[in-house]
C-alpha positions in Angstrom: -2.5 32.7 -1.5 0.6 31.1 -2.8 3.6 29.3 -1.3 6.7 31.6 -1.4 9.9 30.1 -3.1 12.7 30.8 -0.6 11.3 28.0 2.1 10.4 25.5 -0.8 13.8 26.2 -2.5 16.0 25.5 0.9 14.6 22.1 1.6 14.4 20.8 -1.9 18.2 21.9 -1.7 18.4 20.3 1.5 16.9 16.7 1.0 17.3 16.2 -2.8 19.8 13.7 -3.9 20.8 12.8 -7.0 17.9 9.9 -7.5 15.5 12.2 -6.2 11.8 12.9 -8.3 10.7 16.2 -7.0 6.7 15.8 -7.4 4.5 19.0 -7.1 0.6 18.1 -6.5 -1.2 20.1 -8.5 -4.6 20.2 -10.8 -2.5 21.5 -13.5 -0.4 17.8 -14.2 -0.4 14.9 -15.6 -3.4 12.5 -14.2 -1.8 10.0 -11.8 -2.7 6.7 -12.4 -1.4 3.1 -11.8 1.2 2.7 -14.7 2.4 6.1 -12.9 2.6 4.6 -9.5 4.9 1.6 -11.1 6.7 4.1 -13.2 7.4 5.6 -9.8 7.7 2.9 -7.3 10.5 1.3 -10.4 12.8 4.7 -10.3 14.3 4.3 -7.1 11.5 5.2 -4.7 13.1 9.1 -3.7 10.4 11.7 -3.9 10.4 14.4 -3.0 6.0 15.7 -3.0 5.1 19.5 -2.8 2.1 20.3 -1.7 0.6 23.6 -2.8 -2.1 25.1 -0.5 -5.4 27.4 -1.9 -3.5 29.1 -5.2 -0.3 26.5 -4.9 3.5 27.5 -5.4 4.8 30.2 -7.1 5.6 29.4 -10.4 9.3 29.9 -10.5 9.3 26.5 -8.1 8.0 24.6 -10.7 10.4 25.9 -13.4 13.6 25.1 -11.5 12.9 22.3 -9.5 10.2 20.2 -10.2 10.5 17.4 -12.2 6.6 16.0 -12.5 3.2 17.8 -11.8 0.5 15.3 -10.6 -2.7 15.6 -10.8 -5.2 12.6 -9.2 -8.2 13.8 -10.9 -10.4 16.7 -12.2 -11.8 18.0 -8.7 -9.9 21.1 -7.0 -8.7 20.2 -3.1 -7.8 23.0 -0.4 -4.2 21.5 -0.6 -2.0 19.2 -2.0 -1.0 17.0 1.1 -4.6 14.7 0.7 -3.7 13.8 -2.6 0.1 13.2 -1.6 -1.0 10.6 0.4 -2.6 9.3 -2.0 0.4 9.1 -4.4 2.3 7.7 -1.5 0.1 4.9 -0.9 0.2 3.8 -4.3 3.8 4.0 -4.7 4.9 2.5 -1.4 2.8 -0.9 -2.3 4.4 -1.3 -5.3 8.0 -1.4 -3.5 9.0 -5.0 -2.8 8.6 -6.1 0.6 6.0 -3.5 1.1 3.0 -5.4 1.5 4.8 -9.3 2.1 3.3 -11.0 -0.9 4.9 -9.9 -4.4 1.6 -11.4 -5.5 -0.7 -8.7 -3.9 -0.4 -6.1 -6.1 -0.4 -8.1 -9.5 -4.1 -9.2 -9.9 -5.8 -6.1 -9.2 -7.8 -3.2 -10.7 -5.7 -1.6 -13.5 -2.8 -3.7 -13.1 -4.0 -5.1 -16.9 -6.0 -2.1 -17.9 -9.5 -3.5 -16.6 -11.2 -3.5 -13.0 -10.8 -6.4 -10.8 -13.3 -9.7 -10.9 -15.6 -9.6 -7.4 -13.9 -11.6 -4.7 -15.0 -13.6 -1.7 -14.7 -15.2 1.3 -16.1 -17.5 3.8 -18.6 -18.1 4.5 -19.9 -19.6 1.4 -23.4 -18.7 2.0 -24.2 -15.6 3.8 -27.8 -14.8 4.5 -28.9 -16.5 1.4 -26.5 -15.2 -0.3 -23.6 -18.1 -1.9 -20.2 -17.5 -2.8 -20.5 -18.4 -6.9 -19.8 -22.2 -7.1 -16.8 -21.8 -10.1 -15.1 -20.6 -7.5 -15.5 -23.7 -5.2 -14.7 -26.3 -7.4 -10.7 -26.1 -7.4 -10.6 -25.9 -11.3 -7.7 -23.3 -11.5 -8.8 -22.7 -15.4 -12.1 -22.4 -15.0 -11.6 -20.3 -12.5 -9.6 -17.9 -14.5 -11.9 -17.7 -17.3 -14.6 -16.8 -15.0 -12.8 -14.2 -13.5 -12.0 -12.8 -16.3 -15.4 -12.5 -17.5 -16.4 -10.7 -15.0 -13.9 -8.5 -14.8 -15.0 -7.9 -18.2 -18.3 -7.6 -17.2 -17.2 -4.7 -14.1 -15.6 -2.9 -16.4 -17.8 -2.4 -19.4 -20.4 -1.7 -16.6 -18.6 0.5 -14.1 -15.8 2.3 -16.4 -16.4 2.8 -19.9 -13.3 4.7 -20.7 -11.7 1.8 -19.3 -13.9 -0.5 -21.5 -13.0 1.9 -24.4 -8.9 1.4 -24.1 -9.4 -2.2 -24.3 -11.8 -3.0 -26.6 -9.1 -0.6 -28.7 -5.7 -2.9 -27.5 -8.0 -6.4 -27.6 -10.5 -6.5 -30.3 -11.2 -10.1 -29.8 -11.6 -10.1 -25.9 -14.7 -8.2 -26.1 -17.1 -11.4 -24.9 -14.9 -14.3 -23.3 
């Protein structure tokens, strides 16, 4: 089953402005990813995201009006509009104001090509279980080191095609 044109055609005509990203949601594109989502969020923020269904769109959609195919990973969906939302997410908390601290998105997974250190909260012992005591001690450098580490540490561990890339970009940050 594919989408026809005609309906896709009249409200991409509709809606599209002269900013506007038309973004089709298919297996076919380019992997999404975070550097994506900024890439994204820093164009102006107007997208428009098609959402094939079964087969997708027919094809003469994506030859006259599409300007990105997105894929956000090598599964197959029934449709498009679960991964749209995914898309959306990402994007929207990268527009500022979006989330009320600028800071929020800037030390997290991928934001420098490696997973995020573990985090933690009160309280500092939880059924035997203590917050690690770096992280108590107020010493902002230390602190970041340690972090660091184990963000090291996550992503050798959990992600070695992440591990890969940055081992490749930083040959001497292998073991801080």
């Amino acid at each position: 089953m594919l989408l026809k044109p005609e309906p896709i055609f009249a409200a991409v005509e509709e809606l599209r402005r002269r900013e506007t990203r038309v973004v089709l949601m298919t297996p076919q594109g380019r992997t999404f990813n975070q550097s994506l989502a900024a890439e994204l969020a820093a164009s102006g923020g107007h997208l428009i995201i098609l959402c094939g269904h079964y087969e997708g769109v027919d094809h003469r959609v994506v030859e006259e009006l599409v300007d990105m195919e997105l894929s956000i990973g090598d599964y197959i969906l029934t449709n498009g509009a679960i991964a749209s939302v995914v898309v959306i997410d990402a994007v929207a908390r990268l527009i500022p104001g979006v989330l009320g601290d600028e800071r929020s998105s800037v030390e997290e997974s991928f934001s420098n090509g490696l997973l995020e250190a573990p985090a933690y909260t009160k309280p500092n012992v939880f059924r035997g279980l203590a917050v690690p005591e770096i992280l108590l001690g107020g010493n902002h450098p230390a602190i970041e080191k340690w972090k660091h580490g184990k963000s090291l540490e996550r992503t050798r561990l959990n992600r070695p095609d992440l591990w890969r890339k940055w081992l490749e970009s930083h040959p001497g940050d292998a073991t801080e």
